[in-house]
C-alpha positions as CSV (number, residue, x, y, z in Angstrom):
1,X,160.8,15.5,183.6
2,X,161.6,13.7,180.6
3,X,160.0,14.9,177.7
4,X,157.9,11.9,176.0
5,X,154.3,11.1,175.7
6,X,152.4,9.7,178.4
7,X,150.3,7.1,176.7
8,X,147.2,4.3,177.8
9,X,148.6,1.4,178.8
10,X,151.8,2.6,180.6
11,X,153.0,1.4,183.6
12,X,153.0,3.8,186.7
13,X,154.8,3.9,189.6
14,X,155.4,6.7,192.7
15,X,158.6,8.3,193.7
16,X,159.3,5.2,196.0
17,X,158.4,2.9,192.8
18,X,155.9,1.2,193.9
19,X,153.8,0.1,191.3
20,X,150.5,1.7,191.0
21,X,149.1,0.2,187.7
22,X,148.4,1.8,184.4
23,X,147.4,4.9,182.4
24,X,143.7,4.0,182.0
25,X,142.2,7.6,181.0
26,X,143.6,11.1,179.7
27,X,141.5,14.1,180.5
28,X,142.8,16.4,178.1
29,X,141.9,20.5,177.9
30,X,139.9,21.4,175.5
31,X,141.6,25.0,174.3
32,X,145.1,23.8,174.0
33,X,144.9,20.2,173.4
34,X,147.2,18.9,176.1
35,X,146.6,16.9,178.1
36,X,146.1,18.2,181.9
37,X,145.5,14.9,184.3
38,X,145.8,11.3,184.1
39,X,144.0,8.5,185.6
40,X,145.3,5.5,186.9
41,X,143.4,2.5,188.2
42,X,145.0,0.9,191.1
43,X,145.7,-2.5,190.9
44,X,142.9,-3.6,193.5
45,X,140.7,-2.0,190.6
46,X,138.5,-0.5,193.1
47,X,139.8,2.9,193.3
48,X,142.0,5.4,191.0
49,X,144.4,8.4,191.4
50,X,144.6,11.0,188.9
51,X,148.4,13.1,188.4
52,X,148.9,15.7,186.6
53,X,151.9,16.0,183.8
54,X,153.6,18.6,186.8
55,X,153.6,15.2,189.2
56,X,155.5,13.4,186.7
57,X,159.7,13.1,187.5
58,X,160.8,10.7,185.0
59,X,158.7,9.1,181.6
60,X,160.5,6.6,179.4
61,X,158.7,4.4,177.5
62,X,159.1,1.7,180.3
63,X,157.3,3.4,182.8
64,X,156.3,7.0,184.3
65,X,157.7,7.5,187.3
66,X,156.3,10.7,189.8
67,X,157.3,12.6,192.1
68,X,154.9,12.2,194.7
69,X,153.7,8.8,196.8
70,X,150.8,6.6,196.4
71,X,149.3,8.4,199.8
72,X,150.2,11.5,198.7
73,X,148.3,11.4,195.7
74,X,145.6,10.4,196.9
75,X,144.9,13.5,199.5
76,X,145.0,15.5,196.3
């Protein structure tokens, strides 16, 4: 992974870069300060996914590209 902040707003796509939407919520821990999932609203805006910083492969400040498909994340 590359190391940069995952921030609101970014775009997110899977590992087959589809386009999932944005970073809409951080759920960060409370002991440490980092942050441990992410939330992303898909774009019907009906549903979410979360990820966790481990599901990311790739953050620039483009995008955040993971490591694991749309379906995929969502049987976690």
């Amino acid at each position: 992974m590359t190391e940069m902040d995952i921030e609101y707003g970014m775009s997110v796509v899977d590992k087959n870069n589809k386009p999932l939407g944005e970073v809409d919520h951080i759920v960060m821990d409370a002991w440490s300060g980092e942050p441990r999932k992410y939330m992303v609203r898909l774009d019907d805006d009906v549903s979410a996914v979360y990820f966790t910083p481990e599901n990311v492969a790739q953050a620039t400040k483009e995008k955040v590209k993971l490591n694991l498909s749309v379906e995929e994340l969502e049987q976690t």
